[in-house]
C-alpha positions in Angstrom: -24.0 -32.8 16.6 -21.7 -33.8 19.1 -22.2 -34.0 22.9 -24.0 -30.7 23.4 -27.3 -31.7 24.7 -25.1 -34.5 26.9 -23.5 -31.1 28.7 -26.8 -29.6 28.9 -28.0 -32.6 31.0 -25.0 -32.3 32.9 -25.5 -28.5 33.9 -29.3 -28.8 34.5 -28.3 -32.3 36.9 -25.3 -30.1 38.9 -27.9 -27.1 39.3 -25.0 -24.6 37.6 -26.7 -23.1 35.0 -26.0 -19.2 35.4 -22.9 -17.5 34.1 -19.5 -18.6 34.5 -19.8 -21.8 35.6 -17.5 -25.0 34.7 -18.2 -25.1 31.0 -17.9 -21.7 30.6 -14.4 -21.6 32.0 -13.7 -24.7 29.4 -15.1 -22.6 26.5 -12.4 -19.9 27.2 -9.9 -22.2 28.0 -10.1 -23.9 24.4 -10.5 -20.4 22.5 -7.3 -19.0 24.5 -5.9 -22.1 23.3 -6.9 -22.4 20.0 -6.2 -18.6 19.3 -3.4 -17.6 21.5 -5.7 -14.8 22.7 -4.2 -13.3 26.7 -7.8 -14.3 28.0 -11.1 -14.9 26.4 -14.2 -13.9 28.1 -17.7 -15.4 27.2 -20.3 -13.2 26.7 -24.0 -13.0 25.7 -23.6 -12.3 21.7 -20.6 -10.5 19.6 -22.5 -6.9 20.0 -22.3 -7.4 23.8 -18.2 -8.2 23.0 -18.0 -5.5 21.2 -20.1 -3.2 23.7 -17.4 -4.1 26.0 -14.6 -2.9 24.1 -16.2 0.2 23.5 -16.9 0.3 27.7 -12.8 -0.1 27.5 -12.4 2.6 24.7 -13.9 5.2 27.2 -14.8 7.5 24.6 -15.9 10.9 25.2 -18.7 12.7 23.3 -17.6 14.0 20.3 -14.9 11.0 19.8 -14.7 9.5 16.4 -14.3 5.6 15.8 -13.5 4.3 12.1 -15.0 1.3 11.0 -15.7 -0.1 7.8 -19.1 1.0 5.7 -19.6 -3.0 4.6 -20.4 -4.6 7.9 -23.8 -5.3 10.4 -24.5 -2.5 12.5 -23.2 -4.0 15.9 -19.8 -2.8 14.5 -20.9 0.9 14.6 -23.6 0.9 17.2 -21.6 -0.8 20.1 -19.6 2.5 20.1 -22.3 4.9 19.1 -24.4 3.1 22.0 -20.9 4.8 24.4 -21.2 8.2 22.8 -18.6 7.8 19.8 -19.4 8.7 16.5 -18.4 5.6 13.8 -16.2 7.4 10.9 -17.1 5.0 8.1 -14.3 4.0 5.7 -14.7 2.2 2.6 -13.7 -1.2 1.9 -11.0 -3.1 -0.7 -12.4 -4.2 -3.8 -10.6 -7.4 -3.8 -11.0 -9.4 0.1 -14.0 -6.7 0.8 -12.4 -5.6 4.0 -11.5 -2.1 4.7 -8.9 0.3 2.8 -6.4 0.2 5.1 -4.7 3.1 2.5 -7.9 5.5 3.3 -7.6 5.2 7.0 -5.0 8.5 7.4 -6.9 11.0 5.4 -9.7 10.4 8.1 -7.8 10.0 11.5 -8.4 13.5 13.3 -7.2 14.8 16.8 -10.8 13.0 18.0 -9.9 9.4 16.5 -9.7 6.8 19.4 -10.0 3.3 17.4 -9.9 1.2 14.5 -12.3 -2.0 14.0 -11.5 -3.6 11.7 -13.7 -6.6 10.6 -12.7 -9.8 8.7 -15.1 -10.1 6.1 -15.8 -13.9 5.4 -13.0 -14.6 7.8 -10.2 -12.9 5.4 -7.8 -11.2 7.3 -7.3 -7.3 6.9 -4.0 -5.9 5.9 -3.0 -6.3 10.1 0.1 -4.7 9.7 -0.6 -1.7 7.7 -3.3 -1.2 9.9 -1.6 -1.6 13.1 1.5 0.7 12.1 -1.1 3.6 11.2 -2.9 2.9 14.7 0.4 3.2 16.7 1.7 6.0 14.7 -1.7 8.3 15.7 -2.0 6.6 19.6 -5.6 4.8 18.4 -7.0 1.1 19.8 -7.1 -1.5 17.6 -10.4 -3.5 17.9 -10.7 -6.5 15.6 -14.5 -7.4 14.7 -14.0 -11.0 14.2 -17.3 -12.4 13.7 -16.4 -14.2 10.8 -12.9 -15.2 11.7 -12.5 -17.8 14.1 -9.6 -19.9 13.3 -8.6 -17.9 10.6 -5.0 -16.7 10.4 -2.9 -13.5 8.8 0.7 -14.0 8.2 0.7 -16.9 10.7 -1.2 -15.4 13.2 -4.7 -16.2 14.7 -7.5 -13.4 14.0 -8.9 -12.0 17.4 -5.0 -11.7 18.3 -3.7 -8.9 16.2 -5.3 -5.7 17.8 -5.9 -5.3 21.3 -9.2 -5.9 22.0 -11.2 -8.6 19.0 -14.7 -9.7 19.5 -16.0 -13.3 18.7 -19.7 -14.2 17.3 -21.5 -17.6 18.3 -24.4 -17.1 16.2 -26.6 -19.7 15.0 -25.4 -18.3 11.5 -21.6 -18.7 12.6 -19.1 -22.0 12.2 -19.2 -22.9 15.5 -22.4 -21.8 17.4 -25.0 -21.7 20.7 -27.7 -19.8 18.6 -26.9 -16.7 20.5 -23.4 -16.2 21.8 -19.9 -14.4 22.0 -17.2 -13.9 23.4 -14.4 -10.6 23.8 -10.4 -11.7 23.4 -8.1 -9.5 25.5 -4.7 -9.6 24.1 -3.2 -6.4 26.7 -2.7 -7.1 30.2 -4.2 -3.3 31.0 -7.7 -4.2 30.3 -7.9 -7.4 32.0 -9.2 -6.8 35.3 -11.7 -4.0 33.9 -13.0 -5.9 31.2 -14.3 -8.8 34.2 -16.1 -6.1 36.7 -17.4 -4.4 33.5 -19.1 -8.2 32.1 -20.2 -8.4 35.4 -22.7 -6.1 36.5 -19.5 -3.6 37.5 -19.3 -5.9 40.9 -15.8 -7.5 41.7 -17.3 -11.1 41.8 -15.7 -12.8 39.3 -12.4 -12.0 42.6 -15.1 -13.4 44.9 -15.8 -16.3 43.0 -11.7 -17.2 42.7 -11.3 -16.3 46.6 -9.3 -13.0 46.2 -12.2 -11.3 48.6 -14.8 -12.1 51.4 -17.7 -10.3 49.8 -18.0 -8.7 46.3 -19.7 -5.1 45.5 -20.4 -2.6 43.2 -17.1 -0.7 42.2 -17.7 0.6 38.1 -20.1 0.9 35.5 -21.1 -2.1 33.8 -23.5 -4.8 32.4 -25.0 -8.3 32.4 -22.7 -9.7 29.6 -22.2 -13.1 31.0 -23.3 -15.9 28.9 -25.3 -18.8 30.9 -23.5 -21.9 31.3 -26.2 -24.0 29.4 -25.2 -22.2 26.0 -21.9 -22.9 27.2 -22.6 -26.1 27.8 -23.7 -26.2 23.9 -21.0 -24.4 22.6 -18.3 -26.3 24.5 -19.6 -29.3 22.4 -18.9 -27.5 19.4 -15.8 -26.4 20.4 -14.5 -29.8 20.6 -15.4 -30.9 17.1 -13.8 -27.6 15.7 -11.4 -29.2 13.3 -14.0 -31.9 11.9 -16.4 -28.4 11.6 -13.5 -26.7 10.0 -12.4 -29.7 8.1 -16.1 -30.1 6.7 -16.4 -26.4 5.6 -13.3 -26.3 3.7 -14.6 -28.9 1.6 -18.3 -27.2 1.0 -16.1 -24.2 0.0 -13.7 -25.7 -2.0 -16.3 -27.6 -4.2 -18.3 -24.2 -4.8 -15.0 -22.8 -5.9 -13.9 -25.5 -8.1 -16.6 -26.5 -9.6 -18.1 -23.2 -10.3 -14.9 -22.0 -11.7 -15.2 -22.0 -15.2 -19.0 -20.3 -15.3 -17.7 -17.6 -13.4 -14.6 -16.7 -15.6 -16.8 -17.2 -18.8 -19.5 -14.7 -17.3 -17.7 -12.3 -15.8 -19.1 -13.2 -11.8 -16.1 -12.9 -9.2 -15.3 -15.3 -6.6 -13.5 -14.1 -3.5 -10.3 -13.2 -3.2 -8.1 -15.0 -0.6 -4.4 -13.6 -0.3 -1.4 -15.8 -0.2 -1.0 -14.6 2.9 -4.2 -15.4 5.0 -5.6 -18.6 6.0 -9.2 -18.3 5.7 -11.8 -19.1 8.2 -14.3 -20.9 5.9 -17.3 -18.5 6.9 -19.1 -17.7 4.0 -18.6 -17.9 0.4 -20.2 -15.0 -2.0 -19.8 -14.4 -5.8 -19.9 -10.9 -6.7 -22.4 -10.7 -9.7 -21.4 -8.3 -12.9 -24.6 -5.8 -12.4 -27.5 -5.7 -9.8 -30.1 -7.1 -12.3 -27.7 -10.1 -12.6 -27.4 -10.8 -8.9 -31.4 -10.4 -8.6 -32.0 -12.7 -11.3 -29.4 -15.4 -10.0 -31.3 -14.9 -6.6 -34.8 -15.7 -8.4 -33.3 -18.4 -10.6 -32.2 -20.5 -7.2 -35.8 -19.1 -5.8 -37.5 -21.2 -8.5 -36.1 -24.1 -7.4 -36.4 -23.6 -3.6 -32.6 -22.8 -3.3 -32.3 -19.7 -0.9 -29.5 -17.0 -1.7 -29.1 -13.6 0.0 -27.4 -10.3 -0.6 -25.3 -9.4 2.6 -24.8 -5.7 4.3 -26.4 -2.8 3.3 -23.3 -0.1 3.4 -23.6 2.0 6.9 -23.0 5.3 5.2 -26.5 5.0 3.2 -28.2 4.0 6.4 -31.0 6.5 8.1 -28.4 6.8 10.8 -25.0 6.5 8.7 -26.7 9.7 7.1 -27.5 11.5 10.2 -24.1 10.7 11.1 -22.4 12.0 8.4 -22.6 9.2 6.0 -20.2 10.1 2.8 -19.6 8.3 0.1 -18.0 4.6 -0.1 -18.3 3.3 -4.0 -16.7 0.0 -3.8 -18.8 -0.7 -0.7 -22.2 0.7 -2.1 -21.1 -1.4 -5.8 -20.4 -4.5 -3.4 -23.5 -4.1 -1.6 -25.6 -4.3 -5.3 -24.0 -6.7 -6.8 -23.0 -9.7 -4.1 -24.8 -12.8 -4.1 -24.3 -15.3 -0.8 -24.8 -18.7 -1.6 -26.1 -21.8 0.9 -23.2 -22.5 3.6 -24.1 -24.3 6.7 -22.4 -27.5 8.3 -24.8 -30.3 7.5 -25.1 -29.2 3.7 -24.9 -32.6 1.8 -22.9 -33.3 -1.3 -26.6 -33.7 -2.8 -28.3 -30.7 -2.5 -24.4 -28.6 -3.1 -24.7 -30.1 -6.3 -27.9 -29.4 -7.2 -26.9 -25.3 -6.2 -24.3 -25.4 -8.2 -26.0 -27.6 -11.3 -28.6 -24.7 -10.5 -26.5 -21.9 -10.9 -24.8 -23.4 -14.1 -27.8 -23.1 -16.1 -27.9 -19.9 -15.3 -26.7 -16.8 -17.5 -26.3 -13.6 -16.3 
């Protein structure tokens, strides 16, 4: 913890504590700076960030969005929720993230987008992606939940597409419990994206002067995050690096030290390219077989140590079926066989070890 609760104080004393306030502008002030995103707008959670895009997207019924089978269902149902129907594509077996080489066979005339989404905060193959999106006229919409100071050749995630979408979680690096925030990297959907967050009035102009009075002039929602969980997250914000600094470490000593158990029983650590710098979100080991996974999860049970699966695959939802569903293999084989193990900030040294001198005496 840093000064959080000090910046609550300070909104509750000053009386600002709705949307859009002063730490709110300083919250997207430090992500524009710290990603290089055109403008960053706060917003309730990452579905609502997303929910906007998709307001952008303007789909119309019957348009297609493709998005990866091994993600949560805010990916999917923020355009679903606007009357597009998600296309879902299966994912690498290596970073997890989607095939960028399937996305062709599956663009149609109806295609409007791509979201990708940066599993663990490993950047998708941006390039290939993007070339395929400009070559067919489609969006591209990063789902960057997980990718907050991650980077791809150089580059910040949430920068790459046109549209990326942030998560604040309580489960996320840096977080208010609830929270997100949508990066606009294209001048065209700046001054949409604002009435659409707010209610579809024009006062965010109001507010900076531009107009006497503010009205109702598009669709739109209540997306605006209140300035006492940006209050919080602003205190997050500033520690970022120690946050960062701190993760790498808990990440780094899961990977070293459980190195050698992995190779001799056949369990797979992720995968990070050469090429990516990775946001320290999460770290998984992919299990040889579904019983093996389950029992690993039991073993750490025993010893109250909690470990969790991840996504269920969209396509083998209730709704991925009704939808079309199809098949995704490496997604569904991900699905059985990854095994998440305990990540958060204030982990100790301590109890790391004793997950990993856990695991060790495990066999799978």
């Amino acid at each position: 913890m840093g000064k959080e609760l000090q910046y609550i104080a300070e909104t509750l004393q000053v009386g600002q504590i709705a949307g859009d306030q002063a730490f709110t502008r300083r919250c997207e002030a430090i992500l524009e700076e710290i990603t290089g995103a055109r403008r960053a707008l706060l917003t309730t959670s990452c579905t609502h960030a997303l929910e906007l895009a998709a307001y952008l997207l303007e789909p119309e019924p019957g348009d297609e969005v493709l998005v990866p089978a091994f993600t949560f269902v805010s990916t999917a149902n923020a355009f679903l929720s606007r009357g597009a129907k998600p296309v879902f594509v299966d994912i690498r077996s290596d970073t997890l993230n989607v095939d960028e080489g399937l996305l062709e066979d599956l663009i149609t005339p109806r295609t409007k987008a791509v979201v990708p989404v940066h599993y663990g905060g490993v950047g998708c193959e941006m390039d290939a992606i993007q070339e395929i999106a400009d070559r067919h006229g489609l969006v591209v919409i990063e789902d960057n939940a997980h990718g907050l100071f991650g980077k791809y050749r150089g580059r910040s995630l949430g920068t790459l597409g046109g549209l990326a979408a942030q998560s604040f979680h309580e489960t996320k690096n840096i977080t208010c419990g609830e929270g997100g925030a949508l990066l606009l990297n294209d001048d065209r959907w700046l001054k949409r994206a604002e009435v659409l967050r707010e209610k579809g009035t024009d006062r965010s102009r109001f507010f900076r002067g531009e107009i006497e009075r503010y009205t109702w002039v598009d669709e739109g929602s209540s997306y605006v995050m209140s300035d006492v969980l940006a209050a919080f997250l602003y205190g997050q914000l500033e520690q970022w690096r120690g946050i960062q600094q701190r993760r790498s470490e808990i990440w780094s000593c899961y990977n070293d030290r459980l190195a050698d158990w992995a190779e001799t029983n056949d369990v797979r650590p992720p995968v990070i390219p050469a090429h990516c710098e990775q946001a320290y979100h999460l770290y998984y080991m992919l299990m040889p077989s579904d019983e093996s996974r389950q029992g690993l999860i039991s073993h750490l049970r025993a010893q109250g140590i909690l470990a969790v699966f991840h996504y269920l695959p969209l396509n083998q939802s209730p709704v991925g079926r009704r939808l079309g569903g199809g098949e995704c293999p490496v997604a569904e084989d991900t699905s059985r066989r990854l095994v998440r193990l305990p990540f958060y900030n204030e982990i100790s040294e301590q109890e790391q070890s004793e997950v990993i001198e856990t695991i060790l005496r495990f066999s799978p």
